[in-house]
N, C-alpha and C positions, 0 to 999 in steps of 0.2 A: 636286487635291491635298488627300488628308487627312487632317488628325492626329487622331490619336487619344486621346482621355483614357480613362485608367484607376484607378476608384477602384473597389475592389471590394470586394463584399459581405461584411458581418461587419469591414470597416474604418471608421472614420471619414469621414464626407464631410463637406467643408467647403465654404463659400461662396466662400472668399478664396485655395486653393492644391488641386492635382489630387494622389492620390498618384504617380502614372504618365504620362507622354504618349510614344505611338509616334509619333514623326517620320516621314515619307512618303518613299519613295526619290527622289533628287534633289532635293532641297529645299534651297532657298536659306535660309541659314543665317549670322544676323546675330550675331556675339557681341559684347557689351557688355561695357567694362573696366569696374573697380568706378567709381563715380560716389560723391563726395562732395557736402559740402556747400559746394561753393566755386562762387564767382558768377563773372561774366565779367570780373573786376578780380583776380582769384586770391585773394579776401576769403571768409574764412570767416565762413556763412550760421549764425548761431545759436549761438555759442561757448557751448559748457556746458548746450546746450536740447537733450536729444537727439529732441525730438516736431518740433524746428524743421528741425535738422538732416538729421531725414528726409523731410521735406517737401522739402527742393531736392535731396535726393542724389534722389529720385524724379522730382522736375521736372528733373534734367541726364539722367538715362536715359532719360526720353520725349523728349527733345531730340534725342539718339541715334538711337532707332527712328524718329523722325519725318524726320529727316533721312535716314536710308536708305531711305525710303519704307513705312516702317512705322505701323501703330499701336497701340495698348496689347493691341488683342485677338491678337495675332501671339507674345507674348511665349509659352513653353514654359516656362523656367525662371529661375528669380530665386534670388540666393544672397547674403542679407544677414547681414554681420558686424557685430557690436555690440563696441565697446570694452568691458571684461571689468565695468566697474562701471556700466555705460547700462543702464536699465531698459526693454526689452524690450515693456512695458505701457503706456509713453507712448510707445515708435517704432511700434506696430505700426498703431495708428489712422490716419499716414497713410497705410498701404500699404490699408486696410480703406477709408476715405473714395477712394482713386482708381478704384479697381476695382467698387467699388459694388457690384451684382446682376448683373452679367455672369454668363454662364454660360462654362464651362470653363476655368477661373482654371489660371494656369502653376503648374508643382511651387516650391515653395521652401524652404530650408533657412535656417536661421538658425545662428548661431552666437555665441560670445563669444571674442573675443581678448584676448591680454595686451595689444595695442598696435597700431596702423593707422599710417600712412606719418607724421603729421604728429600730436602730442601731444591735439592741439586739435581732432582728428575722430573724435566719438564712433560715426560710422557711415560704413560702404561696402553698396552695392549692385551687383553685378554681373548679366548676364542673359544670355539668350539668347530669341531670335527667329525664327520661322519666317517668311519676306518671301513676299507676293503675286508 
């Protein structure tokens, strides 16, 4: 089974996100609901830190993929929401710190919203997974 990245020429390539991935016919296929920053007490991880806050909404999505028998290099696509006044430039570091130098990094999209499920979550993470 193999996927495929696609960044192509005269586009940007990055270390940390693909602009393309062809998924494989039949392919086991994990989707990740968004992951905050809430610990296993339902306590929100980092009230108002949004570099903290992405640090556990990251560490409950590898929880995720780990628990389906996944691991980080499986991931396709990542689709993280930032509360509309979270700075962008302190959450992005831990997504850059997990991922490292891997090669064929998942697609991902960012965004800003007006508002997330609970006042107090400056960030969500959703994903998806291609499983062994």
């Amino acid at each position: 089974m193999t996927i495929q990245h696609i960044n192509p020429t005269g586009m940007y390539v990055s270390p940390v996100f693909s602009q393309g991935i062809i998924l494989p016919a039949n392919a086991r296929i994990l989707l990740i609901g968004g992951q905050n920053a809430v610990d296993a007490n339902g306590q929100i991880v980092g009230k108002g830190d949004v570099a903290l806050q992405s640090e556990k909404a990251i560490d409950n999505m590898l929880k995720v993929l780990e628990a389906a028998g996944g691991s980080l290099e499986n991931l396709v696509k990542t689709t993280i929401m930032l509360q509309a006044d979270a700075d962008l430039a302190a959450a992005f570091p831990a997504w850059a710190k997990v991922w490292g130098n891997r090669p064929n990094p998942p697609t991902v999209t960012g965004m800003k919203v007006a508002g997330l499920a609970n006042p107090d979550f400056l960030i969500e993470i959703e994903a998806m997974a291609v499983l062994p």
